[in-house]
C-alpha positions as CSV (number, residue, x, y, z in Angstrom):
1,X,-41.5,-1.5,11.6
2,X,-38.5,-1.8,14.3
3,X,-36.4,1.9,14.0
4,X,-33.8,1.9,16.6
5,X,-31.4,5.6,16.6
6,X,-28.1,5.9,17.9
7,X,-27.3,9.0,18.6
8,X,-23.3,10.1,17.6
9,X,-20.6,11.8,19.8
10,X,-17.5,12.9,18.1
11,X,-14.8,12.4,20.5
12,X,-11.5,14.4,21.5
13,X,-9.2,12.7,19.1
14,X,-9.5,10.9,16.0
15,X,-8.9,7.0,16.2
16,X,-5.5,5.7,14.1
17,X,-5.8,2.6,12.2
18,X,-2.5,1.1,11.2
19,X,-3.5,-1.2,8.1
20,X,-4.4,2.3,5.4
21,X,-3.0,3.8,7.8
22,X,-5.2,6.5,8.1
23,X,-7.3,8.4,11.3
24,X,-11.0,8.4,11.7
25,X,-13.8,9.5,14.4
26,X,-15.5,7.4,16.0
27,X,-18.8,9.0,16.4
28,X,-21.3,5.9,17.8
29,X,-21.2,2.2,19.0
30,X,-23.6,-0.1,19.4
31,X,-23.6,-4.5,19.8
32,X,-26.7,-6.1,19.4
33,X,-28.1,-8.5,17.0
34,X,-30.7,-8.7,14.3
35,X,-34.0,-10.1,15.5
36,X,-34.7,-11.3,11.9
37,X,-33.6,-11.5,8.8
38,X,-34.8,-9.6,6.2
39,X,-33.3,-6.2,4.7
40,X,-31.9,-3.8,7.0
41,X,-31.7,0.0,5.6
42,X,-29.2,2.5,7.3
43,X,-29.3,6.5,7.5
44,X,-26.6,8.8,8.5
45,X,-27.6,12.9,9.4
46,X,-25.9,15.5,10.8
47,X,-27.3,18.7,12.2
48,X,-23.7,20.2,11.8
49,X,-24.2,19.9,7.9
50,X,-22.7,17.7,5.3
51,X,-19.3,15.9,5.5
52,X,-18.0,12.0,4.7
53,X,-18.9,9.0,6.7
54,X,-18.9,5.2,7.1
55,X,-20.9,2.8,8.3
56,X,-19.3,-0.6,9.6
57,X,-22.1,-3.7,10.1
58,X,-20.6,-6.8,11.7
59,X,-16.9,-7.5,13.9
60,X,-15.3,-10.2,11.4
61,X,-13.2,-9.4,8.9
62,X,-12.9,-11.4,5.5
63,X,-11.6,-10.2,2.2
64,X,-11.4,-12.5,-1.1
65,X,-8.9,-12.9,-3.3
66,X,-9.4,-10.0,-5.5
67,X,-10.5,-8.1,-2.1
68,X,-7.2,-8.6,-0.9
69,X,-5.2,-7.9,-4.1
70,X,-7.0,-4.6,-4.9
71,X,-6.3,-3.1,-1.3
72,X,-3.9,-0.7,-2.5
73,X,-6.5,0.7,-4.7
74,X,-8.7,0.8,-1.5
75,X,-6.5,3.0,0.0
76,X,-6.2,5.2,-2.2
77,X,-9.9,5.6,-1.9
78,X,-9.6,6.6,1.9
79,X,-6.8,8.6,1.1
80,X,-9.5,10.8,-1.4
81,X,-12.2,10.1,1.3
82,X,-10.3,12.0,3.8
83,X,-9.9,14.8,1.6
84,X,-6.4,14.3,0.3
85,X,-5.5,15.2,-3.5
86,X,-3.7,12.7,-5.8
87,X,-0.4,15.0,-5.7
88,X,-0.8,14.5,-1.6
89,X,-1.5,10.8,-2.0
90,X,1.6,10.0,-4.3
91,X,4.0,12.5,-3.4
92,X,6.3,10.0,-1.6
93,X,6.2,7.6,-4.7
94,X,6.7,10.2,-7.0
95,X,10.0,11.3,-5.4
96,X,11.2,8.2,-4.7
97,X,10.5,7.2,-8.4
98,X,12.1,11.0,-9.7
99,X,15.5,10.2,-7.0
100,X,15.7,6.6,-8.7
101,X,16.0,7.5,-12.1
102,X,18.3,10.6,-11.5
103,X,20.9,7.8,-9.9
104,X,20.6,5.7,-12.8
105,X,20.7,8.6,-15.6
106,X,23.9,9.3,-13.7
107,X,25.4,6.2,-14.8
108,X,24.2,6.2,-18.3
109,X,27.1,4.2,-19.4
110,X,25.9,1.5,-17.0
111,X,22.2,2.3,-17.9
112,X,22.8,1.8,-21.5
113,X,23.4,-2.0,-21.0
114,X,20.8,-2.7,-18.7
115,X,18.1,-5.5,-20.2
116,X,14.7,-5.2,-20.3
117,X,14.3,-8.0,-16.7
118,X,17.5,-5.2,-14.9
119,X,15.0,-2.6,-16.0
120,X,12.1,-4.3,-14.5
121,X,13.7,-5.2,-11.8
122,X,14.7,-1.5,-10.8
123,X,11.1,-0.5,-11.0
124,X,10.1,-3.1,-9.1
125,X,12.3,-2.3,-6.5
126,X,11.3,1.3,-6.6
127,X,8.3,1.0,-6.3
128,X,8.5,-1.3,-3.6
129,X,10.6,1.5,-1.9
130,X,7.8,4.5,-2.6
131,X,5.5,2.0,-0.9
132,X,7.4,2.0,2.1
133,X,8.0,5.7,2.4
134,X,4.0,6.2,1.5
135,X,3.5,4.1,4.3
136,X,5.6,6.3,6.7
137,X,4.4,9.6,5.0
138,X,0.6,8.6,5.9
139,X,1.2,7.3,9.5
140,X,2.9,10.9,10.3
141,X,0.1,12.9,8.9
142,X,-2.4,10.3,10.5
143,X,-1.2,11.0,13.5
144,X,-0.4,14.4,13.3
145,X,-4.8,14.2,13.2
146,X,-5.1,11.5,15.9
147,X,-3.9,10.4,19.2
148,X,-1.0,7.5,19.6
149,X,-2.2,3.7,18.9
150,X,0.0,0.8,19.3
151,X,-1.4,-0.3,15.8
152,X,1.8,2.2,14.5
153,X,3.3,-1.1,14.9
154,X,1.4,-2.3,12.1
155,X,2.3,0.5,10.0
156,X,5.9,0.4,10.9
157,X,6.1,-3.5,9.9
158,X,4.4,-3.1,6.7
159,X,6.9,-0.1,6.0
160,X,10.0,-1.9,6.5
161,X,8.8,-5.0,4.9
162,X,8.1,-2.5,1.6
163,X,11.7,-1.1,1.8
164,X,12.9,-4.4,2.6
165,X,11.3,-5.9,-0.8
166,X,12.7,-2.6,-2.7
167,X,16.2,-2.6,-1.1
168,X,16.2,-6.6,-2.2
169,X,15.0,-6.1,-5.5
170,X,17.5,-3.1,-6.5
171,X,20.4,-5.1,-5.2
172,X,19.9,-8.2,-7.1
173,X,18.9,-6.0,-10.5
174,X,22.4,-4.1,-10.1
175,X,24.4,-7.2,-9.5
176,X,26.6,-7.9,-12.2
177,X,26.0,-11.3,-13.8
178,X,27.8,-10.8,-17.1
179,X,27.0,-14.2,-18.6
180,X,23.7,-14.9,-16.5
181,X,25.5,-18.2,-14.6
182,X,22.9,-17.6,-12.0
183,X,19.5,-15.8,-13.9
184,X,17.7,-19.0,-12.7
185,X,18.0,-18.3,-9.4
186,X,17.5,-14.7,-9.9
187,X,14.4,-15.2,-11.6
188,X,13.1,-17.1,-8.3
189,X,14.1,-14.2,-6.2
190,X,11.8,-12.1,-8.2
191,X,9.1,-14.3,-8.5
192,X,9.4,-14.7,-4.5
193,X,9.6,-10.8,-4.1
194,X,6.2,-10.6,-6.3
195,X,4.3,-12.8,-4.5
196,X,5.4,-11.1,-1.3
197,X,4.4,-7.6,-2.7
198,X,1.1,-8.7,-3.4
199,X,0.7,-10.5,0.1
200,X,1.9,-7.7,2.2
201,X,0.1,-4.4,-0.3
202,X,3.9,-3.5,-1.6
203,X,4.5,-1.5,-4.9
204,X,0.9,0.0,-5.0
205,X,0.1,-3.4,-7.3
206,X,2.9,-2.3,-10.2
207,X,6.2,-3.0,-8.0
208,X,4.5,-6.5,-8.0
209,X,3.7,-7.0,-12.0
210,X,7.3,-5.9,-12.6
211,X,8.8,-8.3,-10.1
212,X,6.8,-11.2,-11.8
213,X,8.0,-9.4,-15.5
214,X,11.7,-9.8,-13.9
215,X,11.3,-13.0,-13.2
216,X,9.9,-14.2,-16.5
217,X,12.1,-11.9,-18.7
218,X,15.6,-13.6,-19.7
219,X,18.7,-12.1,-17.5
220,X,21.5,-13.8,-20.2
221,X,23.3,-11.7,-22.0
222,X,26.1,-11.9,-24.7
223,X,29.2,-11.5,-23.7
C-alpha cells in the first residue's frame, strides 16, 4: 500500500476566487501523478479540531450541461460552506426584489394594466439586477477576508453583465407598445436575455425562466 501525507500550512491571507466569488485557504499543494490506476481514498485531519474543507484532484476544469446550469445553486452551497445564513446569502436579492415592487406599487394605475409577459418581464429583470448586486455584495465581504486578486475582474464582469441583463429587461417590459406592433421582436429580446442569463449564472436560475416566460407569453393587447 503506497500512503503519501502532505502536511498543511494555512497561510497569512485567504485566497479570492472571482467566479463564486468567495475566499478560501489554501492549506497544501502538491503535483504529481498516479502510478496506477485503481481507487484512490483521501483523508483530511486537523489537530486544531473540526472545521470545513475541500479537496481538489486534477488542474482541468469541465462542467456538463446541467453542471453549468445549476451553478447558481452551487454557490449557494459555498455561500453555507463558509458559514453564511440564507438571510446573509440573499440579502442583496431580497432588497433589490422589496425596492422593485415598492416602484411599481407606486404606479398602481400603470401596474393595473400590465400583462402577465410585462409582469414577467419585470421579474426577470429584477432578478437579473439582485444577481448583479449579490455578486458585488460577496466580492466585498470576500475580500474584506482575503487579500486583493486580479480575478475581481472576474467578479466585476459578471456583475455588470447581471445589471446589464436587468437594466435591459426592465426597459423593454416598461416600454409602451399599446397595440403590440413590435411584441415579435420583443419576444426575441427576451429569449436572447434568457439564454444569456443562463450562460453567464444571472437571475439565480428564475430571472432566466421568466425571461424565456416573457418571451413566450403574448405582449398584444386590446386597444
Amino acid at each position: 500500500m503506497l500512503v503519501k501525507v502532505f502536511p498543511g500550512k494555512r497561510t497569512g491571507s485567504a485566497i479570492y476566487e472571482g467566479f463564486s466569488p468567495s475566499a478560501f485557504y489554501s492549506l497544501a499543494r502538491e503535483d504529481f501523478q498516479a502510478p496506477e490506476s485503481g481507487t484512490y481514498y483521501a483523508a483530511v485531519s486537523s489537530a486544531g479540531g473540526e472545521g470545513n474543507y475541500g479537496v481538489v484532484l486534477g488542474y482541468r476544469e469541465r462542467f456538463s450541461l446541467s453542471e453549468w446550469l445549476s451553478i447558481p445553486l452551487r454557490q449557494i452551497k459555498t455561500y453555507r460552506w463558509e458559514g453564511q445564513s440564507l438571510l446573509f446569502i440573499f440579502l442583496p436579492l431580497g432588497m433589490t426584489l422589496a425596492a422593485g415592487i415598492m416602484v411599481i406599487l407606486h404606479k398602481k394605475e400603470d401596474a393595473a394594466e400590465f400583462n402577465p409577459a410585462r409582469w414577467a418581464g419585470l421579474f426577470s429583470g429584477l432578478f437579473f439586477l439582485g444577481t448583479g448586486f449579490s455578486l458585488i455584495f460577496q466580492m466585498l465581504y470576500s475580500l474584506s477576508r482575503s487579500s486583493y486578486s486580479p480575478e475581481v475582474i472576474i467578479t466585476v464582469f459578471l456583475a455588470l453583465a447581471s445589471s446589464g441583463f436587468g437594466v435591459i429587461a426592465l426597459v423593454l417590459s416598461m416600454k409602451d407598445e399599446r397595440y403590440g406592433e413590435k411584441s415579435t421582436q420583443k419576444r426575441l429580446y427576451f429569449f436572447v436575455l434568457g439564454l444569456a442569463g443562463l450562460l453567464f449564472w444571472a437571475g439565480w436560475i428564475l430571472g432566466p425562466i421568466l425571461a424565456f416566460e416573457a418571451a413566450v407569453l403574448p405582449w398584444k393587447r386590446k386597444g
